[in-house]
Each structure stands twice: as structure tokens, then as C-alpha cells.
C-alpha positions as CSV (number, residue, x, y, z in Angstrom):
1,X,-44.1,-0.4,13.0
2,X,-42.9,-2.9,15.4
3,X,-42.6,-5.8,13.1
4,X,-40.4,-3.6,10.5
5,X,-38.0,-2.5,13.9
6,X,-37.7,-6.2,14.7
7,X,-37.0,-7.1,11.2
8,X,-34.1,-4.1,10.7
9,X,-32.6,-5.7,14.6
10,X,-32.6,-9.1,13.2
11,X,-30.9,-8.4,9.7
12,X,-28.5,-6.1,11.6
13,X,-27.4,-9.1,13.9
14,X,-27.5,-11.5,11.4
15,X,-25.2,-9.0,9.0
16,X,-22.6,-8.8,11.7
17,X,-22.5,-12.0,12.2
18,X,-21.2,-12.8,8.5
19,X,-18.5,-9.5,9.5
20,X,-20.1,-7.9,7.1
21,X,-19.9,-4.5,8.8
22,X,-16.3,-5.0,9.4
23,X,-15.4,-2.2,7.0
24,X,-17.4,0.2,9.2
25,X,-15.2,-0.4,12.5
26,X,-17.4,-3.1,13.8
27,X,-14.4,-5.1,14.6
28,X,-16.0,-7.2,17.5
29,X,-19.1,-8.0,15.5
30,X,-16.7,-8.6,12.6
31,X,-14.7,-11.4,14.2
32,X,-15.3,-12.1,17.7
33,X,-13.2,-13.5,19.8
34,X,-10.3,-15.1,17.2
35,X,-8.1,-18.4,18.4
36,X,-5.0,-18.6,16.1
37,X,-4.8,-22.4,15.1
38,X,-2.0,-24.5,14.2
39,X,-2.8,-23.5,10.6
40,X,-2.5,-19.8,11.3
41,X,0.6,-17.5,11.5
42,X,1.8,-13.8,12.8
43,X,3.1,-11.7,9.9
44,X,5.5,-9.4,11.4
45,X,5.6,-6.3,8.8
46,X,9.0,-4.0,8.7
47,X,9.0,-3.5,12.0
48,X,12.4,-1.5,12.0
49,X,14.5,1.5,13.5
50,X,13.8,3.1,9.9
51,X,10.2,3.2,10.8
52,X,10.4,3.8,14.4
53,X,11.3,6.4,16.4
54,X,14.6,8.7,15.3
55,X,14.7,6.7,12.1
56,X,14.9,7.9,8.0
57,X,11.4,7.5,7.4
58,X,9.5,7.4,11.2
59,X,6.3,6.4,11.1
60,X,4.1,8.7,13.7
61,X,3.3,5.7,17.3
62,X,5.3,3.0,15.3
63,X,7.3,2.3,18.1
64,X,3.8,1.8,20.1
65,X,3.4,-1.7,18.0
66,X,6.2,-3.1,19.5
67,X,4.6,-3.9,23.0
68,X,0.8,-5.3,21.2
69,X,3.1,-7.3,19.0
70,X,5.3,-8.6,21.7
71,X,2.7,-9.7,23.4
72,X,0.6,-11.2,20.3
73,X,3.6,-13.8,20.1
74,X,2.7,-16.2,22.1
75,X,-0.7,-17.0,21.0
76,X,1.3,-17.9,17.6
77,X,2.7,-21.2,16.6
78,X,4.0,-19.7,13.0
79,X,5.6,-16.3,13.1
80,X,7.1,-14.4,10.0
81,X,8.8,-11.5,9.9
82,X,9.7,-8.8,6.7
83,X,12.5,-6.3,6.3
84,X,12.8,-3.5,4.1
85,X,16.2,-3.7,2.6
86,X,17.1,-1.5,0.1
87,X,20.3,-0.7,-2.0
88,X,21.5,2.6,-1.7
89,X,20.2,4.5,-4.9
90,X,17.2,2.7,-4.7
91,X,14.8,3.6,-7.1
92,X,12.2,4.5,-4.7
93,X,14.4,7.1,-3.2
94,X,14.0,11.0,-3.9
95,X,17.2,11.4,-4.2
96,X,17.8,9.2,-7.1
97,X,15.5,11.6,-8.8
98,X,17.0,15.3,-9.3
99,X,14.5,17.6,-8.7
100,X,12.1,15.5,-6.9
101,X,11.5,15.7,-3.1
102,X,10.2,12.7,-0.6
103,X,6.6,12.1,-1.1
104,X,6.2,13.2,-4.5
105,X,5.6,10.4,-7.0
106,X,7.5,9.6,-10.4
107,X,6.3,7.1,-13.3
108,X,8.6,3.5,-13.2
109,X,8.0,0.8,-15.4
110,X,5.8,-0.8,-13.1
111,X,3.5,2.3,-12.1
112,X,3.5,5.4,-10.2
113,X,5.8,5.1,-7.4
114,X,5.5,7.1,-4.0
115,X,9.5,8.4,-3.8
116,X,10.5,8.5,0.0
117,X,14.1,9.3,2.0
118,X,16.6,7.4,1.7
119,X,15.5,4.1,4.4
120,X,16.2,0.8,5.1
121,X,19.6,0.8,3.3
122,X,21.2,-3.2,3.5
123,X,23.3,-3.7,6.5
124,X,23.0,-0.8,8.3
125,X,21.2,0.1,11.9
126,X,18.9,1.7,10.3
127,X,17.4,-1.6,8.5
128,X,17.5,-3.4,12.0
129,X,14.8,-4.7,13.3
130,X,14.0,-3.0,16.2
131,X,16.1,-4.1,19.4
132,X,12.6,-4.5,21.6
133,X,10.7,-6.1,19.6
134,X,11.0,-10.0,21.1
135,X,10.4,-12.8,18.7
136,X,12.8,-15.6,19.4
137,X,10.5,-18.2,18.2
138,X,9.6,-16.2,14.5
139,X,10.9,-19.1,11.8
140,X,11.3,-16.6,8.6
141,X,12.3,-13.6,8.2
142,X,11.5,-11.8,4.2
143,X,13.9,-9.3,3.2
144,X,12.3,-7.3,0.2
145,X,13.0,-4.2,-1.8
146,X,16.0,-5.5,-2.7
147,X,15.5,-4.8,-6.3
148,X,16.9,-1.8,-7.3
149,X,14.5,-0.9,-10.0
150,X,11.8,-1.7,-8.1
151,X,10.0,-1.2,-4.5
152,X,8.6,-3.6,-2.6
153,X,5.8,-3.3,-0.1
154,X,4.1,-6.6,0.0
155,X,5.5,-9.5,1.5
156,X,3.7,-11.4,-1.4
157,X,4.8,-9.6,-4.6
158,X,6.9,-7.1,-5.6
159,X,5.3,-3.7,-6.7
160,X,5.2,-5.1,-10.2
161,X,2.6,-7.8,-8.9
162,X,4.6,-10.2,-10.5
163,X,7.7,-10.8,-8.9
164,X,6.7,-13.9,-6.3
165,X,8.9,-13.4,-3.0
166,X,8.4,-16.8,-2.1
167,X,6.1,-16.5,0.9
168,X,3.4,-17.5,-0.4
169,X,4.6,-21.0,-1.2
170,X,6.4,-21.5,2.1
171,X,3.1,-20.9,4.2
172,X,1.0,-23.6,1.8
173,X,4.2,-25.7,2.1
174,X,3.7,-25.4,6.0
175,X,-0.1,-25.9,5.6
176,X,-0.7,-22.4,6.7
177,X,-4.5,-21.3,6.0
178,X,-4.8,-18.0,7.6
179,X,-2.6,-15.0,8.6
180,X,-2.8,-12.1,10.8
181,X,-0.9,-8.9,9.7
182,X,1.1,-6.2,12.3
183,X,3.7,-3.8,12.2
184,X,4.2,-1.0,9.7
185,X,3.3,0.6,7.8
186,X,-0.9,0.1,7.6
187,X,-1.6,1.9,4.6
188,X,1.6,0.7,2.7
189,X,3.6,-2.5,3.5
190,X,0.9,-3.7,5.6
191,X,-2.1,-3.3,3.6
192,X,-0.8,-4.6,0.3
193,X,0.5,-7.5,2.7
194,X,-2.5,-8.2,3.2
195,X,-4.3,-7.8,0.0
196,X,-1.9,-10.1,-1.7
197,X,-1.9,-12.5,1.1
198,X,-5.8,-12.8,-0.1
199,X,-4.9,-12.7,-3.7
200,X,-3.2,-15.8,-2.7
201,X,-6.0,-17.5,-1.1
202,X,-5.3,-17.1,2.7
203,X,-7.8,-15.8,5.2
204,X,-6.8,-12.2,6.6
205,X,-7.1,-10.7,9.4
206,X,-4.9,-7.0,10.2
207,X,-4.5,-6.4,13.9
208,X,-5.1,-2.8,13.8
209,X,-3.7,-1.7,17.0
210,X,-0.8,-3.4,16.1
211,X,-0.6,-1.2,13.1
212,X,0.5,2.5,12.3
213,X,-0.5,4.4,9.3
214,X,2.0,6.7,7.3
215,X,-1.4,8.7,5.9
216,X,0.0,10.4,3.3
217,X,-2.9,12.2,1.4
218,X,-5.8,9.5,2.7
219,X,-3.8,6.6,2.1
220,X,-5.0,5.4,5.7
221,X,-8.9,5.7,4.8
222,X,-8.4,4.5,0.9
223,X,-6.0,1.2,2.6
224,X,-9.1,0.6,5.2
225,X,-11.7,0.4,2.4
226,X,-9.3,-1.2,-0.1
227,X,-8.7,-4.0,2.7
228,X,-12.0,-4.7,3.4
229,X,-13.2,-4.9,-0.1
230,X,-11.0,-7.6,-0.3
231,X,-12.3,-9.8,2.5
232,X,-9.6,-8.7,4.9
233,X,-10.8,-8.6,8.6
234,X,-10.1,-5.7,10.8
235,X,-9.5,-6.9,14.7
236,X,-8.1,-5.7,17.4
237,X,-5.2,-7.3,19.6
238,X,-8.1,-7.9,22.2
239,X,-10.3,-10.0,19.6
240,X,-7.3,-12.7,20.0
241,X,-8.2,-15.5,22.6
């Protein structure tokens, strides 16, 4: 049936076109080549030395970001960066919780909380950002989880998705329109980054090999399909022109 073939080749071009087959990995057909505008800004997610390499709560290739991100810069005219930057005793912490080890969960006020090591802890090394990653010209940088009753993986919202952070307002302030998300961790901080950053009206794109996953129990797959049913884009550093 020649006619029905041509028909299937022409809806398939025209439906990754419109990115609609982004969620399936189809990242060139999802976006093409992308040119970051004026209007458009980095987000750099929690890229620290507790997430990388020899820190609390290492995230497997984190430190492999550092280099796509580095070089993703300059293509940027707005960059913002996040920190995780707890208290000590934080709520999210297993050992606030007797009896509970890291990566079980526990019922807060606001939900069911993933309980981690102790990470990110205010003013020391460990909530650095780390020392290669180059940003001189990033204009903001987000400190959240600050709360003590309460985590903070979004650079939006706290994990009550309530509690504003402010970013939001500063990038409509500054006219930004769309923002592309990096760093760590893609299934956490960076996915609900992202989610709420289209909650709040912004187009999304996530670089994912600027991106490492923490996976704990799926959470990479279930963040890829959560993303995308939320209109965020999934590129690679190489889509950027």
C-alpha cells in the first residue's frame, strides 16, 4: 500500500516537527538546532562538591557536567546558578530520623520525603560550588533548602509547592521567556526545576548531557516521562547553535 507508507512517512515528519516524539529520545527531531536568545537563560542546578565526586551524597558522572556546562556558557547572555544549603539537622536528613537510613522515605507535612546523608550543610566545602566549574558571567545564584522543616529541590518552589523562592519573578522581571536546565541531579533538583519553571510559564528545555541522574528506584525513567508530559524539551548540548 504505497499510498498508506507515504501517508505514515509524512505524519511521522510532520509529528517530529511539532517535537512531539521528544519523550521517546528523538531529541534532534524534537528541537533542532536551538539559538539561546537574549530572552533565554542557563539554569545552573546544584552543581556542588556534595554531588560530585568524593562528596556526602555523589551523584554517579556528576563531575562529567562540569566541562558540557563550561562550555554551554558562552552561548548564554543570562546565567543562574542554585545551591543546596541546608542546616545541619535538616529535615531531609536520615539522621534526624532514628531508625531510618538514607534513601528510605518518611511522611512530613508536606508529603513523602526521600531522607538522604547528611549534604550540602551552609558554609562548608562540601556546599561549594565546584571549583571547575567556570561561570564568571552567571548574575544569580539561588540558595534553597534552607528551610529546616522542609527540602527543596526546585529552584521555583519549595517542596511544599508553595513556598515561591523568587526566581520566578526575577526572570519575568528580566524579560526572560525560556530556560535551559543543567547540572544535578536529573531526576530530582533538576527535573522539578524544570517542571515548575513550566508551571510558571517559561519554555523548557533540559540539556541532558549536561545532566546526571541519581536513579533511585526509576526515578530517572518516571523524571523523563514526567518532564515531557509537561512540555519540557529534551536536547543535547550539541542541539545548541
Amino acid at each position: 500500500m504505497p499510498h498508506a507508507t507515504t501517508h505514515r512517512r509524512a505524519l511521522l515528519k510532520s509529528t517530529a516537527a511539532l517535537g512531539l516524539l521528544g519523550g521517546f529520545g528523538l531529541s534532534a527531531f524534537a528541537a533542532g538546532k536551538v539559538k539561546p536568545a537574549s530572552t533565554s537563560a542557563l539554569i545552573v542546578v546544584d552543581v556542588q562538591n556534595c554531588f560530585l565526586d568524593g562528596g556526602t551524597l555523589a551523584v554517579k558522572g556528576g563531575n562529567e557536567v562540569i566541562p558540557v556546562i563550561n562550555k554551554l556558557a558562552p552561548a548564554f547572555d543570562n546565567i543562574v546558578m542554585t545551591q543546596d544549603w541546608h542546616t545541619a539537622g535538616h529535615a531531609s536528613f536520615a539522621s534526624t530520623h532514628p531508625g531510618k537510613k538514607p534513601f528510605e522515605t518518611t511522611k512530613l507535612k508536606y508529603g513523602t520525603q526521600v531522607l538522604w546523608p547528611d549534604h550540602c550543610v551552609q558554609g562548608t566545602d562540601d556546599a561549594a560550588v565546584g571549583k571547575e566549574l567556570a561561570l564568571p558571567t552567571a548574575q544569580l545564584i539561588i540558595r534553597k533548602g534552607f528551610h529546616k522543616d522542609m527540602d527543596s529541590y526546585s529552584a521555583f518552589e519549595e517542596a511544599d509547592h508553595k513556598t515561591a523562592t523568587g526566581l520566578a519573578g526575577y526572570l519575568k522581571g528580566r524579560g526572560i521567556k525560556t530556560v535551559f536546565v543543567t547540572g544535578l541531579a536529573t531526576d530530582f533538583c533538576v527535573a522539578w526545576t524544570a517542571m515548575d519553571a513550566r508551571k510558571a510559564g517559561f519554555e523548557v528545555y533540559v540539556i541532558e548531557d549536561a545532566t546526571r541522574g541519581i536513579d533511585l528506584n526509576g526515578s530517572l525513567a518516571k523524571a523523563w516521562k514526567d518532564m515531557t508530559a509537561k512540555g519540557v524539551k529534551r536536547i543535547q548540548s550539541s542541539d545548541i547553535a
